[in-house]
C-alpha positions as CSV (number, residue, x, y, z in Angstrom):
1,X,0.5,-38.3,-79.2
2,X,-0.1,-39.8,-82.5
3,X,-3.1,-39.0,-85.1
4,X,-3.6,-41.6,-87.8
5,X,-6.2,-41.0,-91.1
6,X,-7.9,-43.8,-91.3
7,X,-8.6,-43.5,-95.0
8,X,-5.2,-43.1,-96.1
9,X,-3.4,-44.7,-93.3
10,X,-0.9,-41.2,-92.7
11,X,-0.1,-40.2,-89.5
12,X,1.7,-37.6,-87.5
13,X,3.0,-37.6,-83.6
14,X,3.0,-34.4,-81.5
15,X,4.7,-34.2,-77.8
16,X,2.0,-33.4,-75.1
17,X,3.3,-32.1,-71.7
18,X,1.7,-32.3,-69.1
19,X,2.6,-29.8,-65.7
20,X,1.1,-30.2,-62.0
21,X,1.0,-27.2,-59.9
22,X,0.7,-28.3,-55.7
23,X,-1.5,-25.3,-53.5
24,X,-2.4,-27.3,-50.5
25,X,-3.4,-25.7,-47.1
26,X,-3.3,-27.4,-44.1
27,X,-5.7,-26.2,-40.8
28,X,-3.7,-24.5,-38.2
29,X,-4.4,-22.8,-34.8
30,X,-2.6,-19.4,-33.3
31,X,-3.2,-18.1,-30.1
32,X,-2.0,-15.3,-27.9
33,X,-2.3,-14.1,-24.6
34,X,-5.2,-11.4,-23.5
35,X,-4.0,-7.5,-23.5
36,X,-2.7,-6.8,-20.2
37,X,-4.2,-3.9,-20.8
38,X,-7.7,-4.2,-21.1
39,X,-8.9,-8.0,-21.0
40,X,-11.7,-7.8,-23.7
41,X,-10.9,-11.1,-25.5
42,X,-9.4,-9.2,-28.4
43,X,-5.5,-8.9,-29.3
44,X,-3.5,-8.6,-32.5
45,X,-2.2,-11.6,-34.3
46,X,0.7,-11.7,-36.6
47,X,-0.6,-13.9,-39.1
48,X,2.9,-15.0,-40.4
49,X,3.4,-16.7,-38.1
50,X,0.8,-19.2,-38.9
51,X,2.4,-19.5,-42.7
52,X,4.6,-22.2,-41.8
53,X,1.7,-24.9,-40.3
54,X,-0.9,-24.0,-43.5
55,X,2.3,-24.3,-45.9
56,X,3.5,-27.4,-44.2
57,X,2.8,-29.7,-47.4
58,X,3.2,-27.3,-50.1
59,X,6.4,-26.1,-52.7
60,X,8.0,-23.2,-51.7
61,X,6.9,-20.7,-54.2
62,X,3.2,-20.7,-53.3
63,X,1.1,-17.1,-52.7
64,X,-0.8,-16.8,-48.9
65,X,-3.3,-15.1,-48.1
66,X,-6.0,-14.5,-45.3
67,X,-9.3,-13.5,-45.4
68,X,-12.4,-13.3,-43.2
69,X,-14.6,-15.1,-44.4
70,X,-14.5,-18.5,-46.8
71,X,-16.5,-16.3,-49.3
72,X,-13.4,-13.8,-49.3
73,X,-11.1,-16.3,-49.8
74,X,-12.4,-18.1,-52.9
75,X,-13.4,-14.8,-55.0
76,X,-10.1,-13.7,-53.1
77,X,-11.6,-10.1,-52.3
78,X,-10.5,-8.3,-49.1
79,X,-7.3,-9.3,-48.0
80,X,-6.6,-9.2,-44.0
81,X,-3.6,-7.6,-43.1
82,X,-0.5,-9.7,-41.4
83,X,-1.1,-7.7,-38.4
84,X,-4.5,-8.5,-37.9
85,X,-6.4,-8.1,-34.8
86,X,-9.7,-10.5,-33.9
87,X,-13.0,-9.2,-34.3
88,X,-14.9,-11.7,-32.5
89,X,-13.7,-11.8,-29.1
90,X,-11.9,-15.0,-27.5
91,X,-12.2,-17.1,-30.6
92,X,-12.2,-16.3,-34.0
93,X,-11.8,-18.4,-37.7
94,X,-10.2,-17.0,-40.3
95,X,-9.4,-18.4,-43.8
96,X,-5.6,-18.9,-45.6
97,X,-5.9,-19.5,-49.5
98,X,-2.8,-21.1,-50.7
99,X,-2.2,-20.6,-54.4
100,X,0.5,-21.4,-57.3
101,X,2.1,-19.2,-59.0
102,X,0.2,-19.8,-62.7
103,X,-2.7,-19.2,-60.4
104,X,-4.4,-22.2,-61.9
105,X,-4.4,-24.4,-58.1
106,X,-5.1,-22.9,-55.2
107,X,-6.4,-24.9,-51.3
108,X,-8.2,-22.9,-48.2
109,X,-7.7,-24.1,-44.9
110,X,-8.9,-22.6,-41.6
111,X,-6.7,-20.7,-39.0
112,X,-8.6,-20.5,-35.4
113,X,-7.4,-17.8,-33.7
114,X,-7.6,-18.3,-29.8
115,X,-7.1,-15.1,-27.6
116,X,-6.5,-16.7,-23.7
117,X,-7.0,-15.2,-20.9
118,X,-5.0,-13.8,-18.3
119,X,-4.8,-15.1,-14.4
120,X,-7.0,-13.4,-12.5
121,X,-5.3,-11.9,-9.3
122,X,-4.9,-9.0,-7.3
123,X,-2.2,-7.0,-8.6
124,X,-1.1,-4.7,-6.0
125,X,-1.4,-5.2,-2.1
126,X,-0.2,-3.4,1.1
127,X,0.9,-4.9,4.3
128,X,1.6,-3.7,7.6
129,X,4.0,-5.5,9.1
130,X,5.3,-4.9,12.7
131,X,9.0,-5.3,13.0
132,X,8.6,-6.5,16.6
133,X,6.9,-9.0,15.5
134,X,8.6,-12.8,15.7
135,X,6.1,-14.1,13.3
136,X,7.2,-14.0,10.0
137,X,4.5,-12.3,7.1
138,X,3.0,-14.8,4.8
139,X,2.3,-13.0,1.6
140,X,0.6,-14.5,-1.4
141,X,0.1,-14.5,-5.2
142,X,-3.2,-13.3,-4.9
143,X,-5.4,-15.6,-6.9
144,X,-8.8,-14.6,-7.1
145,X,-10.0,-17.9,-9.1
146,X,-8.7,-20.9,-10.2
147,X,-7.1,-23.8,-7.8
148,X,-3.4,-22.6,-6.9
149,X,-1.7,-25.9,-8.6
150,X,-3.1,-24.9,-12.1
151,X,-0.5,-22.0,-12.0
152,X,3.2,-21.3,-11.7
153,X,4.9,-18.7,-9.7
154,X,8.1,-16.5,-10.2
155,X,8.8,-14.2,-7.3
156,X,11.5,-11.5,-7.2
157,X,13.3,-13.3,-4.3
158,X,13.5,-16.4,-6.3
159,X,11.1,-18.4,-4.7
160,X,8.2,-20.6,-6.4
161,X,5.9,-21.4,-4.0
162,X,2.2,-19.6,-4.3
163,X,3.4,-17.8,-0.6
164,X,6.6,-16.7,0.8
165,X,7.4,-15.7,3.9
166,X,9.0,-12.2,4.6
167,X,10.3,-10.2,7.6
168,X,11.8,-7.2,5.5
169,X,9.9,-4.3,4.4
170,X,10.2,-3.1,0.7
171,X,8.5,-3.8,-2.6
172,X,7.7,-7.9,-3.6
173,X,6.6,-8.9,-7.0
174,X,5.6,-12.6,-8.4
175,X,5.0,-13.5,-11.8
176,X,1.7,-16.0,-12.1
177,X,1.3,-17.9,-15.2
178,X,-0.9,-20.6,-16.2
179,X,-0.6,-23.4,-18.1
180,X,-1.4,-21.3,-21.6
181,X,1.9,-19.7,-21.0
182,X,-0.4,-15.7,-19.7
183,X,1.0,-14.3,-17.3
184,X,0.6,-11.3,-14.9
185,X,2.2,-9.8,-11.8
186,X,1.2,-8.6,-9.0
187,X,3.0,-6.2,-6.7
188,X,3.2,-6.6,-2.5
189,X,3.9,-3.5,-0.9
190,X,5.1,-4.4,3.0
191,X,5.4,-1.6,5.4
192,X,7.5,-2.3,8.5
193,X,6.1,-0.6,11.3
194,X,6.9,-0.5,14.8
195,X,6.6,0.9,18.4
196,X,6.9,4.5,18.4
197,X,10.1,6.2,20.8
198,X,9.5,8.7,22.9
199,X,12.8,11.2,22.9
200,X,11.6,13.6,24.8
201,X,8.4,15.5,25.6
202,X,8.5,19.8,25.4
203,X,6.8,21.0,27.8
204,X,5.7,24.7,28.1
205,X,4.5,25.3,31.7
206,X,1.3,27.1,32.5
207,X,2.8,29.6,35.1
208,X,0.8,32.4,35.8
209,X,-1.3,31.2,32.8
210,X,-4.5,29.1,32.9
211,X,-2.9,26.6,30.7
212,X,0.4,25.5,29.1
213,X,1.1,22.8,25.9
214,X,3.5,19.7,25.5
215,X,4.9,18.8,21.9
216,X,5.7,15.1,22.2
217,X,8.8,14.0,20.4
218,X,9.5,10.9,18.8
219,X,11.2,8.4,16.7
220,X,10.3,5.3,15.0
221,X,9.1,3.4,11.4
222,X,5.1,3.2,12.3
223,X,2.7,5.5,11.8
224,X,1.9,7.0,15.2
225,X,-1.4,8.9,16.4
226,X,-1.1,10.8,20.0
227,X,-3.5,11.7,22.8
228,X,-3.1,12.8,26.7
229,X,-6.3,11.3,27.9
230,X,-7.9,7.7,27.2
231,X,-10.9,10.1,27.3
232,X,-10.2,11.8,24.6
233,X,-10.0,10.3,20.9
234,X,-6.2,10.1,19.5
235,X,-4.9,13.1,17.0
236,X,-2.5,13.2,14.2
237,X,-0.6,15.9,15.8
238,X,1.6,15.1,18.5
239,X,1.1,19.1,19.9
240,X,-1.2,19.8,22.6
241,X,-2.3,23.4,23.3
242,X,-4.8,24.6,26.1
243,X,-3.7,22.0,28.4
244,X,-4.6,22.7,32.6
245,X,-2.1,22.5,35.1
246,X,-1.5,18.9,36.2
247,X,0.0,15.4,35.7
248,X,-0.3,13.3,32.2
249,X,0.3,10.7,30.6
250,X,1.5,11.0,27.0
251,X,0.0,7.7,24.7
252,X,1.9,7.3,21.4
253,X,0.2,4.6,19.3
254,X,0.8,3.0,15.9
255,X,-1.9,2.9,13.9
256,X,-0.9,-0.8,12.4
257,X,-1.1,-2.2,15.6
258,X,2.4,-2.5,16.7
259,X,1.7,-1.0,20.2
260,X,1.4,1.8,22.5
261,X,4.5,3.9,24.6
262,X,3.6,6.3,27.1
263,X,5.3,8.9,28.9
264,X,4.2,10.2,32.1
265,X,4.2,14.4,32.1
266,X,3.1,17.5,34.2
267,X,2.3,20.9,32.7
268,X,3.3,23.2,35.9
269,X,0.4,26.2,37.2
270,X,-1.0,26.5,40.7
271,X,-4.6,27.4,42.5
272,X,-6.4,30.4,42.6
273,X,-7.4,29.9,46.0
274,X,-7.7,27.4,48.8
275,X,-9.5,26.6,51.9
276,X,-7.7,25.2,54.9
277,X,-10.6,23.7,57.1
278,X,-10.2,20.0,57.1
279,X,-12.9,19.3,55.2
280,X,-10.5,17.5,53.2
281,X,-10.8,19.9,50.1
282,X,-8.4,22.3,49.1
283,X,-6.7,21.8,52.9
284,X,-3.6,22.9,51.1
285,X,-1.8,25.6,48.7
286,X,0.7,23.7,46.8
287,X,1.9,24.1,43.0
288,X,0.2,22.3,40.7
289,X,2.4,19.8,38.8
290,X,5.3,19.2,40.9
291,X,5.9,15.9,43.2
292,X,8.6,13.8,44.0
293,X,8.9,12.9,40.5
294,X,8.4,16.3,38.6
295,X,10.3,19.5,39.4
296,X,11.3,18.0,42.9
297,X,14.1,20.5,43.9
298,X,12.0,23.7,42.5
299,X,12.0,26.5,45.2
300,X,8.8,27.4,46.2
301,X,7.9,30.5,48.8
302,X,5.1,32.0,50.3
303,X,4.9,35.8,51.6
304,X,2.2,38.1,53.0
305,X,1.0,41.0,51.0
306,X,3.9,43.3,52.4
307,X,6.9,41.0,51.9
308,X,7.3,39.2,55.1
309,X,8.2,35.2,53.9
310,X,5.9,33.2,55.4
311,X,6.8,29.9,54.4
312,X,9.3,27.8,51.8
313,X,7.4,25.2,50.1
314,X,9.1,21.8,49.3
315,X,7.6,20.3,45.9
316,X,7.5,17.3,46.7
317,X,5.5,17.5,50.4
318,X,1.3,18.4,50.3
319,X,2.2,22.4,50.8
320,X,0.7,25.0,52.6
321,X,-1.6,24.8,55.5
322,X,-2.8,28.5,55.8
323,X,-0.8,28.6,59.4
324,X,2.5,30.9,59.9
325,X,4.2,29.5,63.0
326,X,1.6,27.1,64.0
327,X,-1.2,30.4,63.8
328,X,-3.5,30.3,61.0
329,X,-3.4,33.4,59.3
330,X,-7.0,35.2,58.2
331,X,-8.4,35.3,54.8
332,X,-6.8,37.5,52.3
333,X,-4.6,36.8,49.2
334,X,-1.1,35.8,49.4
335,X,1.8,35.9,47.6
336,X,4.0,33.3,46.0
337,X,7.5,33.1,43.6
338,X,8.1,30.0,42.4
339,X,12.0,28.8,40.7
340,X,11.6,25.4,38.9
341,X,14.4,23.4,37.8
342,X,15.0,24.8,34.7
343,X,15.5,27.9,36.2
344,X,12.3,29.3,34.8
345,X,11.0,31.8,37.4
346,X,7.1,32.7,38.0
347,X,5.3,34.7,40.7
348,X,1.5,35.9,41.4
349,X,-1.0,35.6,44.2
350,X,-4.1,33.6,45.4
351,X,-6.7,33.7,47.9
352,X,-6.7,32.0,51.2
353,X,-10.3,31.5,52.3
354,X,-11.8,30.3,55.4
C-alpha cells in the first residue's frame, strides 16, 4: 500500500496481508434403525458420524458442532451431545455449525436425522407337526404388512426364500430385513408329534370288589389325552379308578391331531346273582371279563354251600345254567373260586334266583 502527501509529494509504502479463513457446512442426512426394543420412533444417534458429509468441503482444522435449533447454533448456546438421541420421533433436524479456528468464519448446515422402522412380523410361532405325516411343514417369515418382495430373508438353514419347508422338529429362526437395511427375527418353534404306543395296559382286577382300575402305558413324541368310553370326555391322566367289571377299549389320542391307538381291555369281577329262566336275561352265571380273548385258560368252579363241586366253568363258553347234572338246582347262593392266568386267586358267593 502506498500513501502519498499531496502537498509535498512524500510518500511511504506499508505491506497489507490479507488471510481467508474457509467454515463451510454442507447438508447431510443420518439414519438408524428403530429400537428393537420398544418401536417408538426414537433411537440414539452418534453424531460423528455425520462430521465427515457436513465437513466434506472444508480445511481440516475447523470446530463442529450440533445444536437443536438454528437459533442455538448461531448464538452457539447449548451444545448437543455426540451421543444424542431424537426428540421428535421418526424424523428430526438438527443443526452443525462449522467454524475456523480464529473464530472469525463459521457455516450451518442441517443434519435430518431419520429413525426407520423395523419389519413388522410375528416373532415367535409354534407348530405341531405330525411326524407321520408325508407332507412336508411350510413355515413362514411371518410378515404382518408389507408385500413379501420388498424384504429379504436369512434363515438358520441357509435358505432365502420367504417359506421353507421342514420335516424336523427343533427351533427355526429367519432374519427379515427391508430395503433400509432394519432387521428382525422371528423364531419358529416346531413340535414333532406323533401316534401315541400302547406298551402295555395295568390292569388291577375287580375280584370280589365292585370295581377294579387300568393305568395305560405308553410311549411316543405327541402329547396324548386318554379315555375308556367315547361317552365319556378324554383326561390327562392315563389312570382309571372305579372302573365296573367288563370289557374296554383303551383310546390314546394326540392332541395335535396325529391320531388315535386303542387297546382292547377287560377289568375281571362277576354277578351278584342270576336268573336262569330263559327269558333271555341273566340265563347264565359266568365271570365277568373273561372270553376267548381275555383270561381264556382261567379255572373257574362252582360248589354248593357245603363243598360239593358242582360245576368247572370254561371262560371262554356262556357259563352256568343253574342245572347240576341236567337238574336245576333251587334258589339259594352259591359258591365260586376263580384262578386267572396270572395266578391271581379270588372266591365269594352269589345268588341263584328263580
Amino acid at each position: 500500500a502506498r500513501v502519498t502527501n499531496d502537498t509535498t509529494g512524500c510518500f511511504t509504502t506499508a505491506t497489507v496481508t490479507l488471510s481467508v479463513s474457509a467454515s463451510d457446512a454442507q447438508d447431510t442426512t443420518l439414519s438408524t434403525c428403530d429400537d428393537d426394543g420398544i418401536e417408538d420412533g426414537f433411537s440414539e444417534f452418534d453424531l460423528t458420524t455425520a462430521s465427515s458429509n457436513v465437513l466434506v468441503n472444508a480445511p481440516a482444522n475447523v470446530t463442529l458442532n450440533y445444536y437443536l435449533t438454528l437459533n442455538d447454533a448461531l448464538t452457539e448456546q447449548n451444545v448437543l451431545p455426540i451421543a444424542y438421541t431424537n426428540t421428535t420421533a421418526n424424523n428430526q433436524t438438527i443443526f452443525a455449525r462449522a467454524e475456523s479456528p480464529d473464530g472469525n468464519c463459521f457455516g450451518i448446515s442441517e443434519v435430518e436425522l431419520i429413525v426407520n422402522p423395523l419389519p413388522v412380523i410375528e416373532l415367535t410361532e409354534l407348530y405341531d407337526y405330525c411326524g407321520n405325516n408325508p407332507q412336508a411343514l411350510v413355515i413362514d417369515s411371518g410378515l404382518i404388512t408389507g408385500s413379501t418382495t420388498d424384504y429379504t430373508y436369512s434363515w438358520s438353514t441357509g435358505e432365502t426364500t420367504e417359506s421353507i419347508s421342514v420335516t424336523n422338529g427343533g427351533d427355526y429362526t429367519v432374519t427379515v430385513s427391508n430395503s433400509d437395511g432394519c432387521s428382525r427375527q422371528r423364531l419358529v418353534t416346531v413340535i414333532i408329534s406323533e401316534p401315541a404306543t400302547i406298551n402295555s395296559i395295568e390292569v388291577v382286577n375287580a375280584g370280589t370288589n365292585e370295581s377294579g382300575s387300568a393305568t395305560i402305558n405308553v410311549t411316543g413324541l405327541g402329547d396324548y389325552e386318554y379315555c375308556i368310553s367315547l361317552d365319556e370326555p378324554f383326561q390327562d391322566s392315563p389312570i382309571f379308578d372305579n372302573i365296573a367289571p367288563g370289557f374296554y377299549t383303551a383310546y390314546v389320542r394326540d392332541r395335535n391331531g396325529c391320531g388315535t391307538t386303542t387297546q382292547d381291555f377287560s377289568i375281571v369281577g362277576y354277578p351278584r346273582y342270576f336268573t336262569p329262566n330263559n327269558d333271555g336275561f341273566h340265563d347264565y352265571w359266568q365271570l365277568i371279563g373273561v372270553s376267548v380273548v381275555f383270561e381264556p385258560n382261567s379255572e373257574i368252579y362252582i360248589f354248593d354251600r357245603y363243598g360239593k363241586l358242582l360245576k368247572q366253568l370254561s371262560p371262554q363258553g356262556p357259563g352256568w345254567d343253574g342245572n347240576y347234572n341236567g337238574t336245576p338246582l333251587p334258589s339259594s347262593d352259591y359258591w365260586f373260586k376263580a384262578t386267572l392266568m396270572d395266578g391271581t386267586t379270588f372266591s365269594s358267593h352269589f345268588t341263584l334266583k328263580r
